[in-house]
N, C-alpha and C positions, 0 to 999 in steps of 0.2 A: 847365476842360477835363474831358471826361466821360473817364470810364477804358473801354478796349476789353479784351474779353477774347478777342481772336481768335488764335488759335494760331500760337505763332514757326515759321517756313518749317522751319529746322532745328532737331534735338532735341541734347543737348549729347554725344548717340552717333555724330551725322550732322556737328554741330562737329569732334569730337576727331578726325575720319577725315579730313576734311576740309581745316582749319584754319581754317573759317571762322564766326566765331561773329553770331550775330543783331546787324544793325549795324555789323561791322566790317567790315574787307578783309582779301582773305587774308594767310598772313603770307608774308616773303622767301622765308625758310628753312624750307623744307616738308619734315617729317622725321614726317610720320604715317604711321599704319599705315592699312588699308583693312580694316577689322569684315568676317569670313568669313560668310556666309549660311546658312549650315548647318553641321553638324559639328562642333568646339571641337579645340581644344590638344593636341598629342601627347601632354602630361603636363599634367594640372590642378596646383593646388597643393593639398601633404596634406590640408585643411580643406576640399574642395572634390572628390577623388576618389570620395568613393563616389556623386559625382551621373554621370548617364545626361548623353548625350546631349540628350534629348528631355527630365530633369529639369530642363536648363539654360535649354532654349529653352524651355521654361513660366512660366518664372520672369523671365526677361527680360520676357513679355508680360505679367505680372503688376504689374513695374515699372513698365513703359511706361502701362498702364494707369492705375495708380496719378498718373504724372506726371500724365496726362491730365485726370483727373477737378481736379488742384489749378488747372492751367492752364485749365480751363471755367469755372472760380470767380473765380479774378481779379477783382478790381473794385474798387470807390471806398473799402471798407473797409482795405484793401492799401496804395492810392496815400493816403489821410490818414493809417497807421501811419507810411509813412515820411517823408512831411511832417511829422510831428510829433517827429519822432525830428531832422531837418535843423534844425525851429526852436529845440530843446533843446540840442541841442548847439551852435548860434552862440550861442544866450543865455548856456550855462556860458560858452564863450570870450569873449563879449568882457564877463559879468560878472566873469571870473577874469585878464584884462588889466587892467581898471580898476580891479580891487581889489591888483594887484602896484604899482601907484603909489603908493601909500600901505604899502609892503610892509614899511617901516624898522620898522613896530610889526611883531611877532611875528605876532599873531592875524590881520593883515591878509595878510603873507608866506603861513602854511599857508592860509587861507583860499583866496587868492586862485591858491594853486599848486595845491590841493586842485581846485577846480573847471576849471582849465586843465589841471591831467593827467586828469580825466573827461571834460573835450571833446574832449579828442586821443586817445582812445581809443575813446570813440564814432563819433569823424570815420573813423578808419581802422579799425578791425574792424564796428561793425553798417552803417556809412555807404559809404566809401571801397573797400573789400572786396570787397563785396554791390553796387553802383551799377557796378565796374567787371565784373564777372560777367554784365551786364546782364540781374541780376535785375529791374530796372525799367525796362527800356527799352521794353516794350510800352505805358506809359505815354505815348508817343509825347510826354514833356516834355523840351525841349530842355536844360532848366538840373539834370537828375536821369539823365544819361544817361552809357553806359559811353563812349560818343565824345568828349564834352564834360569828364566831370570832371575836376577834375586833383586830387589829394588831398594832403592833409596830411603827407608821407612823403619825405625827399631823394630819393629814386628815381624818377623822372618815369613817369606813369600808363601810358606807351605800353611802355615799357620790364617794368615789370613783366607787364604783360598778355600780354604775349610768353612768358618763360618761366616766368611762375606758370597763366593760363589755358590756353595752348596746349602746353605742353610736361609741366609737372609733372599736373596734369591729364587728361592724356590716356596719359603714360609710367607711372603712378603705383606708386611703389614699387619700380620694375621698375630692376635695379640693372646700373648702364653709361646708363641715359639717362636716367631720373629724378634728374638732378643734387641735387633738395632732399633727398635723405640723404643729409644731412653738408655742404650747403652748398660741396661741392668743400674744406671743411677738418676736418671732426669726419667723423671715423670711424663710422657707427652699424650697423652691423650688421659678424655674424662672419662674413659671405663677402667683406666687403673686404680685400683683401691688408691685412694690416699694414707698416709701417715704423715705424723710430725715430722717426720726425716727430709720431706718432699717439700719444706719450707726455703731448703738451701738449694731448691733446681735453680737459681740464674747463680750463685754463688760457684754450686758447679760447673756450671756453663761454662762460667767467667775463666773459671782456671780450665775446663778443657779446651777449650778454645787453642789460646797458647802451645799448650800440650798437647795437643789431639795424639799424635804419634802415641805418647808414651798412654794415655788412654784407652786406644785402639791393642797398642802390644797386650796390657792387662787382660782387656776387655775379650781379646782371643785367647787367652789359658781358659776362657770359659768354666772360673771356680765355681758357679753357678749347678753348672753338671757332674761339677765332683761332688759339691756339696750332695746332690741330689742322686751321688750313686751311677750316674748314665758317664761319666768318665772315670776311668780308675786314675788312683794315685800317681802309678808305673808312667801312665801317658802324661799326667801334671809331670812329674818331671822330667821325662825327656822333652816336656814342650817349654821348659823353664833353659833347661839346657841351650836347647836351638836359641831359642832368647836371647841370654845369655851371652852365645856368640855373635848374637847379631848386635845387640848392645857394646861388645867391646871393636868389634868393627868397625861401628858408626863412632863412637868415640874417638878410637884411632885416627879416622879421617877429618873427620870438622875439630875433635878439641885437641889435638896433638898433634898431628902432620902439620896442618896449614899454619897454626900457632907457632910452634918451634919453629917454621920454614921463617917465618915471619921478624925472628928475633934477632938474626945480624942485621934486619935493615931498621930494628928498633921499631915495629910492628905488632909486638906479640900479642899483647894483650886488647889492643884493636883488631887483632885478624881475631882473637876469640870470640870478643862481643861480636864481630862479622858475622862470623859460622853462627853463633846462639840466633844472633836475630834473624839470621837468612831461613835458620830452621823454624822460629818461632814466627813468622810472616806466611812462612808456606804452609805450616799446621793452621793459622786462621782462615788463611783462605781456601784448604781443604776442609775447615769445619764448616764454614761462610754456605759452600756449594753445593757438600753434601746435604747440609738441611734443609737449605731451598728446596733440592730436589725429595724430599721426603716428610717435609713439617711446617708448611705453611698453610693456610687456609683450600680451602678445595681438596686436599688430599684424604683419602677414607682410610680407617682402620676396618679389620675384618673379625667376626668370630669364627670359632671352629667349625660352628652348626653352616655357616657360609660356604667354606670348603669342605665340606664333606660333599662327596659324590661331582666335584668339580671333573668339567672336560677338560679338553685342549680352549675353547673356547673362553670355559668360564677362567680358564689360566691369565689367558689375554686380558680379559678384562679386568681381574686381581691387580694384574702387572700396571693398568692404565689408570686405574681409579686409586690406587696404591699410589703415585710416581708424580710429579710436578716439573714443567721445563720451564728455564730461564731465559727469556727474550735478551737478544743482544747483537752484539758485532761477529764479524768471524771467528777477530783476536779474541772476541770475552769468548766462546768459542772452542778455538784452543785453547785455551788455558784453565777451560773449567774440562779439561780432556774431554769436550764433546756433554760432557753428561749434564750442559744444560741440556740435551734433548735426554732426559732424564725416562720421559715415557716410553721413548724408543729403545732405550738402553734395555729396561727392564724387559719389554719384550722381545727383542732378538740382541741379548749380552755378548755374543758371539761374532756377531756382525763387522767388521773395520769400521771404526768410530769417524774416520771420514765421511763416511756413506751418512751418517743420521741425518744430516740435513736434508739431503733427496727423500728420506723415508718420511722424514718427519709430514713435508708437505700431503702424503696421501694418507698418512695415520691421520693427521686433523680431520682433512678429508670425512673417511673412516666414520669417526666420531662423533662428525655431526649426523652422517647418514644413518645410522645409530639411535642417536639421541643419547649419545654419552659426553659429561663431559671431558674437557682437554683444557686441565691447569696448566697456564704460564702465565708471567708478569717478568717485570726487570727485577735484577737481583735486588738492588735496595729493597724494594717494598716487600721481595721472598725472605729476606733478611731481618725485617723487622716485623715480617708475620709471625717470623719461626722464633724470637726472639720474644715477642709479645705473648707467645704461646708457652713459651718455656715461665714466664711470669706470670701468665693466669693459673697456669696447673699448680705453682706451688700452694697454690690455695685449696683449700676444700669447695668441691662443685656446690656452686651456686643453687641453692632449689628454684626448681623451673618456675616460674609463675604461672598459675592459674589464668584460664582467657577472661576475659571482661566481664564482671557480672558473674562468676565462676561463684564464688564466694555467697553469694546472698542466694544463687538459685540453687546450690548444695541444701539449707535451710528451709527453702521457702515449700507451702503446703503443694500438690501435686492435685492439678486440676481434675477433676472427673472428663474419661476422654469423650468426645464429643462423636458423635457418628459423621461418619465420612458424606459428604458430600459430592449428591450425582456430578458428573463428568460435563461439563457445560462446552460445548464449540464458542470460541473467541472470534467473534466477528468483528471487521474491520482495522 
C-alpha cells in the first residue's frame, strides 16, 4: 500500500469545535464550543496576559503552519515506524505468553511477565493511544485504523474515544467540564471545593494506580452525566453492554487462555499471577505518565470565563499551559507512547507520535519567543510532583497568608495625606 500524504479535511482545531474527528461520526452528545474568529477571552490566563490580541492570532498561524509542514511530510518512512513497532509488540506478547507456560521455573515466570508487561504497554500508550487519535488513519490501512482498532484496555475503544478525544481534548483543563482532573474522584487542583470525602485522595490513588484500566472503563460510563440528565439511561446501558464484552474478552485472554495453556506444563497458576502482574505493571506505569503529563507543578487549570470567546489561538495556548513533557531517552520515549512530549500531543493529537520530537524542538522554540511557559522535568520528579499534589489536596486549602506587616497595618491609624511634592531633576 503506497502511503498518501494528502491533508485530513479537518484540523484537531476544526475536530474539537465540531466533534468530529478525521474517520469518525459525530458524537451523540455534542457539548463543543464553536473557536471565536477574532478577538480572544475576556480574561486570558496569568501566563498568557501580557499577549495582544494580534500576539495570539500570530502564533496560532505559526502553529497551524508548523502542523502543516509535518502533515506535507507524511509518508512510507511514518507508515513502516509503526508497522514495526505493531510487529514488536505481538512478537514481545506472544513471546511472553509462551514463555508463562513454562513459568513454575522463576527465570521463565519474570522473563516471560517481563516481556508481556512491555507489550501491553506498548499496545496501549505508542500503539492503542496514537492509532485511536487517528494519527494513522491517513494510511488509508484498514487493520491500523482509529475505526477499526479495539485495544488492549477493559474500556472498549468507542467508549474511551468519546471522553478522552472529544471531551477531555477539547475541555482541556478547564474545570466543571474537563472531568480528567481527578477522574470525578481525586481532588487535583485548589479551586475544587473540598469535602471530607477528599481526605482519601492518595488512598485512591493508591488503589488506581494498579487498576487504572478498570478506573478508566468506570470512569467512561460517565454516571456523572446520567446522574445529571445529559446521558440517558438507554446509552448507560448499551455502554455497560459494550463493557461488558470487553471485560469477558480481556478475561478470556490473560485469566483463561494463557493459564489453562499453562496447566499440562504445571504452569497454571504462575501464568496467572503473570497476566495479573503483567496487567497491573502496565496500568502503573500508564497512570505514572499520564499524570506527569497533566498534574505536576507548572501545569494550569482554566475557568469558564477563560474560554469563553477563545480563538484558534487561545486553543493553542489552553493546550500548552494545560500539558507537561517528560524529559528522557528515546526508549522512555516509546514507552510513554511519545506522550512525554505531552504539549505537542495536546496540540496537534493527530499528528504520528514519531514526529513530536522534531515539533517539540520548535514548539520550545515557540514559547519562549512568547514568553509562555514550557513544563518538562524527568519523570521521577513529575512523579512525585503529581503525587505530592495528590497529598496536599486531600487537605483543606491552606489560608494564604497575609504580606508582612499585613496584620498590624490593617489596624494601624491612616496618616493625613501629605501634598505632593514638586518634581525635582536628580543630578549626578
Amino acid at each position: 500500500m503506497t502511503a498518501t500524504t494528502n491533508r485530513p479535511t479537518t484540523t484537531p482545531l476544526e475536530a474539537a469545535a465540531t466533534g468530529v474527528a478525521e474517520g469518525t461520526a459525530p458524537m451523540t452528545r455534542n457539548r463543543k464550543p464553536v473557536l471565536a474568529a477574532s478577538g480572544g477571552p475576556a480574561k486570558r490566563p496569568s501566563a498568557a496576559a501580557h499577549l495582544s490580541d494580534a500576539d495570539v492570532e500570530q502564533l496560532g498561524r505559526e502553529l497551524d503552519a508548523l502542523r502543516d509542514r509535518v502533515i506535507a511530510t507524511r509518508g512510507a518512512a511514518d507508515a513502516a515506524y509503526i508497522r514495526r513497532v505493531i510487529r514488536v509488540q505481538r512478537t514481545l506478547e506472544v513471546a511472553g505468553r509462551a514463555t508463562l507456560l513454562f513459568s513454575k521455573k522463576r527465570t521463565a515466570f519474570v522473563a516471560g511477565t517481563a516481556m508481556l508487561s512491555v507489550a501491553k504497554i506498548l499496545e496501549n500508550m505508542e500503539i492503542g493511544h496514537n492509532v485511536l487519535h487517528g494519527q494513522w488513519d491517513w494510511m488509508r490501512d484498514p487493520d491500523i485504523h482509529s475505526t477499526t482498532w479495539e485495544w488492549d484496555f477493559v474500556t472498549p475503544a468507542a467508549a474511551w474515544k468519546h471522553t478522552h478525544n472529544d471531551l477531555h481534548h477539547t475541555w482541556t483543563n478547564v474545570l466543571g467540564k474537563d472531568k480528567d482532573v481527578g477522574y470525578s474522584i481525586l481532588r487535583m487542583d485548589e479551586d475544587q471545593p473540598w469535602h471530607p470525602g477528599n481526605l482519601g485522595n492518595p488512598l485512591y490513588n493508591m488503589i488506581l494506580a494498579p487498576f487504572f484500566e478498570w478506573g478508566i472503563a468506570i470512569y467512561d460510563l460517565e454516571l456523572e452525566a446520567v446522574k445529571d440528565g445529559e446521558k440517558s439511561k438507554d446509552d448507560l446501558k448499551k455502554d455497560l453492554k459494550a463493557m461488558g464484552r470487553k471485560v469477558v474478552r480481556q478475561f478470556t485472554k490473560d485469566y483463561a487462555a494463557t493459564p489453562l495453556a499453562a496447566v499440562p506444563f504445571g504452569s497454571g497458576k504462575q501464568a496467572l499471577i503473570g497476566t495479573f502482574t503483567a496487567n497491573a505493571i502496565r496500568n502503573v506505569w500508564a497512570h505514572s505518565v499520564i499524570f506527569c503529563g497533566h498534574f505536576p507543578d507548572g501545569v494550569d487549570t482554566f475557568t469558564e470565563e477563560e474560554i469563553e470567546g477563545e480563538t484558534r489561538g487561545d486553543w493553542y495556548i489552553r493546550q500548552m499551559l494545560g500539558s507537561a513533557n517528560i524529559s528522557g531517552s528515546k526508549l522512555m520515549h516509546l514507552m510513554t507512547g511519545n506522550l512525554s512530549h505531552q504539549i505537542e500531543h495536546h496540540c496537534f493529537p493527530d499528528l504520528p507520535s514519531n514526529r513530536y520530537h522534531e515539533v517539540a524542538v520548535e514548539m520550545r522554540e515557540i514559547c519562549e519567543r512568547y514568553g509562555l511557559p514550557y513544563t518538562t522535568g524527568p519523570l521521577p520528579k513529575q512523579v512525585y510532583q503529581a503525587w505530592a499534589k495528590v497529598f496536599r489536596l486531600a487537605l483543606p486549602n491552606r489560608p494564604r497568608p497575609l504580606p508582612k506587616n499585613a496584620a498590624r497595618a490593617v489596624n494601624a491609624p491612616v496618616p493625613p495625606r501629605r501634598p505632593a511634592l514638586p518634581m525635582v531633576a536628580r543630578v549626578g
